[in-house]
C-alpha positions as CSV (number, residue, x, y, z in Angstrom):
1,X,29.6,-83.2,-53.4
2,X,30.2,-79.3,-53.8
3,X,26.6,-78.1,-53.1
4,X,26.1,-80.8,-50.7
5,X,28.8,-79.4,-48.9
6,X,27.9,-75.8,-49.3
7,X,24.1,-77.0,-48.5
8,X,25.4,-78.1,-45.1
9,X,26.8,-75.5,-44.1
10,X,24.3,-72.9,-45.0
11,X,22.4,-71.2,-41.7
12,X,19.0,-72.6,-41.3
13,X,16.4,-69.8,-41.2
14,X,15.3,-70.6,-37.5
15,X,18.7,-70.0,-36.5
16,X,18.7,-66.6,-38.2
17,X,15.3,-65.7,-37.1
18,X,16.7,-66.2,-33.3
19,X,19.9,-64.3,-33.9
20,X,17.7,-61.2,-35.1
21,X,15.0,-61.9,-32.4
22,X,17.7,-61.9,-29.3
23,X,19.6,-58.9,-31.1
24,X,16.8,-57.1,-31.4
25,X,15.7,-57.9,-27.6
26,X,19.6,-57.2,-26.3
27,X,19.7,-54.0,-28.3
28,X,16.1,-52.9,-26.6
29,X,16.8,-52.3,-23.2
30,X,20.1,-50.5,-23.7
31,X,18.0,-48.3,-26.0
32,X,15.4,-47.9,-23.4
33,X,18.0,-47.4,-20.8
34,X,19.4,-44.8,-23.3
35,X,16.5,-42.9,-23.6
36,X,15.3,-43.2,-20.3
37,X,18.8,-41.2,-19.2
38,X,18.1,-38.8,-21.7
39,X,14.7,-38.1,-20.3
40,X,16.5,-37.8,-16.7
41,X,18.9,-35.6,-18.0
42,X,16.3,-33.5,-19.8
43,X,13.9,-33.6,-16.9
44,X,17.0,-32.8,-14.5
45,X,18.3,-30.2,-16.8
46,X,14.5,-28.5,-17.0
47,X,14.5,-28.9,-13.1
48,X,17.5,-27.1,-12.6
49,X,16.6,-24.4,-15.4
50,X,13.2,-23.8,-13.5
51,X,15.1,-23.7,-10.1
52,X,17.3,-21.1,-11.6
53,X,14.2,-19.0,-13.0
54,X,12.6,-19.2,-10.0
55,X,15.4,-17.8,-7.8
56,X,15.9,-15.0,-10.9
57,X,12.8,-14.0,-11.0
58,X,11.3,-14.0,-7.1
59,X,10.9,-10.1,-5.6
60,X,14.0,-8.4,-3.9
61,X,12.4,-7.8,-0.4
62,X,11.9,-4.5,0.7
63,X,14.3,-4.1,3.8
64,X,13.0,-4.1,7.5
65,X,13.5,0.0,8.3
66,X,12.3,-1.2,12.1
67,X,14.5,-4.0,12.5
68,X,16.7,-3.9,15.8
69,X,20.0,-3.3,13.7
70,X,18.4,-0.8,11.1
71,X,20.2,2.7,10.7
72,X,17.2,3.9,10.9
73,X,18.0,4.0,15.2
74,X,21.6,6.4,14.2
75,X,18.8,9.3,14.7
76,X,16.7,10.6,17.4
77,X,14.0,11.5,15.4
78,X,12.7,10.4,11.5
79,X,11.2,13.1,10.5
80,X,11.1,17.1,11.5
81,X,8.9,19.5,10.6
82,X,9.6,23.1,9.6
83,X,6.6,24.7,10.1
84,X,5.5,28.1,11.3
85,X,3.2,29.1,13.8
86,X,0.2,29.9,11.6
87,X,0.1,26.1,10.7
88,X,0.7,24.4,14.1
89,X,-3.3,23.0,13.8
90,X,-2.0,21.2,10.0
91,X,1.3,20.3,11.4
92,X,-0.5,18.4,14.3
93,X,-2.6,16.3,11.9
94,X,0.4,15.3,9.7
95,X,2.4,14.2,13.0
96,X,-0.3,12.2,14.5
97,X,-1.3,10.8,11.3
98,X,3.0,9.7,10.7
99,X,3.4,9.1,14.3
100,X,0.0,6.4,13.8
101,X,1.6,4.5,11.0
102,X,2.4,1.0,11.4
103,X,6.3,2.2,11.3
104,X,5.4,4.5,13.9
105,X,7.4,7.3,12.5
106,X,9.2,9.0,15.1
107,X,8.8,13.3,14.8
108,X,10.1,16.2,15.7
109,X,7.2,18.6,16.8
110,X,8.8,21.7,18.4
111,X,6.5,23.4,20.4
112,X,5.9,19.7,21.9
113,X,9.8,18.7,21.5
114,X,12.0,21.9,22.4
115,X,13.2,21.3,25.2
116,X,12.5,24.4,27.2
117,X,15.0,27.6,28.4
118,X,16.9,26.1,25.8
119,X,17.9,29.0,22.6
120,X,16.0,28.8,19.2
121,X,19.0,27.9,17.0
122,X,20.2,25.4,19.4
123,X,17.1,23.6,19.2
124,X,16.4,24.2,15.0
125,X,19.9,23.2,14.7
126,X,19.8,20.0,17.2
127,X,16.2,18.6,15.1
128,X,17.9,19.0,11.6
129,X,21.2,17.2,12.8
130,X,19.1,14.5,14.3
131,X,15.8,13.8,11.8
132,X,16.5,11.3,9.0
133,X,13.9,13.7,6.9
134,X,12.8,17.5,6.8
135,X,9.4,18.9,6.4
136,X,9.7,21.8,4.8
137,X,5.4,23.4,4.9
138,X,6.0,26.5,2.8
139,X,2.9,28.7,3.4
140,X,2.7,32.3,2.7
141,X,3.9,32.2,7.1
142,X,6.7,30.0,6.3
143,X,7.6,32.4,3.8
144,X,7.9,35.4,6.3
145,X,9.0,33.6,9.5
146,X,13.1,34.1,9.7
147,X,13.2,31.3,11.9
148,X,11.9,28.6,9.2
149,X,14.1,29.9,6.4
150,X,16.6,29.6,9.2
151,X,16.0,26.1,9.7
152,X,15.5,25.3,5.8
153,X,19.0,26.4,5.1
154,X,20.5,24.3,7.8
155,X,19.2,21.4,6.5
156,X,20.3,22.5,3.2
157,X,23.8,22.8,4.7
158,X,23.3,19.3,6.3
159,X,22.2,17.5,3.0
160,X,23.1,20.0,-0.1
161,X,22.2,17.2,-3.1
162,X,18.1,16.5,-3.5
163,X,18.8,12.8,-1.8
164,X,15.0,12.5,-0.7
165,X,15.6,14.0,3.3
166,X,14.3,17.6,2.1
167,X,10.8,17.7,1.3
168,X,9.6,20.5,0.4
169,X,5.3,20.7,0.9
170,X,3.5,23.7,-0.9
171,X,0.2,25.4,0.6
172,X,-1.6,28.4,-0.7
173,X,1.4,29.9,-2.2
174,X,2.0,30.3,-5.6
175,X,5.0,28.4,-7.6
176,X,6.6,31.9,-8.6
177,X,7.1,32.4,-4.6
178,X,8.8,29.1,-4.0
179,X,12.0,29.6,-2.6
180,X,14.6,30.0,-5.1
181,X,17.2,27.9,-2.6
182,X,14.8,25.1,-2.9
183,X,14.6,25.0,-7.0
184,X,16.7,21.8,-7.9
185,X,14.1,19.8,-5.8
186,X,10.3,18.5,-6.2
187,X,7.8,19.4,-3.9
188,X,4.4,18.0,-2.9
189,X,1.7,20.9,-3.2
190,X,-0.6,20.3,-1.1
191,X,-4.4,20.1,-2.6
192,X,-6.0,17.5,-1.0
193,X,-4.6,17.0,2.6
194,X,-5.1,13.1,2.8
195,X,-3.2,12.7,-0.2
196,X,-0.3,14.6,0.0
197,X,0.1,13.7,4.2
198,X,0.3,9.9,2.2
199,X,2.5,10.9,-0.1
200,X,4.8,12.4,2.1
201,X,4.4,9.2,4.5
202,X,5.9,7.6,1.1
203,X,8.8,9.9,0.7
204,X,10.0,8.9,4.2
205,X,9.7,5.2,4.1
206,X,11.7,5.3,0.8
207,X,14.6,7.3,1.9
208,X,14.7,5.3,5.4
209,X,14.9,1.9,3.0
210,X,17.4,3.5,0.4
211,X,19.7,4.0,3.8
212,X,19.1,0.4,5.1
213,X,19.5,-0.9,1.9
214,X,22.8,1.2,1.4
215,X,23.6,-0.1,5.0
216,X,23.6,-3.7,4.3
217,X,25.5,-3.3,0.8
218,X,28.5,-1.8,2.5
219,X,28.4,-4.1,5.4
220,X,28.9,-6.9,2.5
C-alpha cells in the first residue's frame, strides 16, 4: 500500500516537461526585455557620449571683426601707417591692397588723410590714438625722418607691451640699425613684397579678433 501510495503521488513526466517548458517560455521574454533595455541603455548612453564628443570637439569660430556690434567700430581707422616720404609709392600698394580685402580694412594714409592747415603732431598724434594697428616701414628714410620716430614713440606711449598693434616692417636696412626702442618686438622684413603685405594683413585680423574675442568674454 506504501509504494502504491508514493506511486500516486509521484509527478508524471508530462507534467514536468510543461512546468520546464512554460518556465523556460515565462523566463524568456523578461530576459529579452532585459536585454533589450540594456541595449537601449547602451545605445542611449553611446548616443549621448557621441553628442557630448561632438559638441567637445567641433571648432571655436573665429569671431565676426565686421559685425555691427564689433569693437572693431571704437576706432576711426584699423590700421595707420608710419611711413616716410621716400616710400609713399610702397605705402600706396600696401593700403590699396588692405583697403581691397574682403574686411575692407579701414587706413590711415596721411598725405591722403591729414586733414589740411591742420599741425603735424596734431594729426600723427590724432591717427595713433585712433588706429587699432601701427605700421611702422623702417627704411633707411624712416630712420632719418624726426617726424616717423615721432610718431613711432607715440604709439609706443599708447601701447608700451608687444600686444600685436605695433608692427614693425623692415626694408633695406640692416638688423644692427633697427631701432633699439623697438627691440622687445618681432618685425616682418620685408623680402618679397606680396608676402610680407599678407603677412601683415594677418597681424591685423588677429589682433582685431583677440579684441572682439576679449570683448565678448567680458561682456559674459
Amino acid at each position: 500500500a506504501g509504494w502504491f501510495r508514493r506511486l500516486l503521488h509521484k509527478p508524471k513526466p508530462s507534467s514536468v516537461e510543461s512546468l520546464k517548458t512554460s518556465h523556460s517560455a515565462s523566463s524568456s521574454p523578461s530576459s529579452s526585455s532585459s536585454s533589450s533595455s540594456s541595449c537601449a541603455k547602451s545605445s542611449s548612453s553611446s548616443g549621448k557620449s557621441l553628442a557630448t564628443s561632438s559638441i567637445s570637439l567641433s571648432p571655436v569660430s573665429a569671431p565676426d571683426i565686421s559685425a555691427s556690434d564689433s569693437p572693431r567700430w571704437d576706432k576711426s581707422y584699423d590700421v595707420c601707417i608710419c611711413h616716410s616720404e621716400e616710400d609713399v609709392e610702397l605705402v600706396e600698394e600696401l593700403v590699396s591692397y588692405l583697403e581691397g580685402q574682403p574686411e575692407s580694412f579701414r587706413c590711415f594714409l596721411q598725405l591722403r588723410d591729414a586733414v589740411a592747415g591742420s599741425a603735424v603732431v596734431t594729426e600723427l598724434c590724432d591717427a595713433v590714438q585712433n588706429s587699432h594697428c601701427w605700421v611702422m616701414l623702417i627704411t633707411p628714410g624712416f630712420l632719418q625722418d624726426p617726424w616717423c620716430r615721432y610718431q613711432m614713440h607715440q604709439a609706443l606711449a599708447e601701447a608700451p607691451m608687444a600686444n600685436g598693434r605695433t608692427i614693425p616692417v623692415l626694408k633695406d636696412v640692416d638688423r644692427k640699425d633697427y631701432p633699439r626702442e623697438l627691440r622687445n618686438i618681432y618685425y616682418i622684413y620685408m623680402a618679397l613684397k606680396e608676402k610680407s603685405f599678407r603677412q601683415i594683413r594677418d597681424t591685423v585680423m588677429r589682433y582685431l579678433q583677440e579684441l572682439c574675442r576679449s570683448s565678448t568674454k567680458t561682456m559674459e
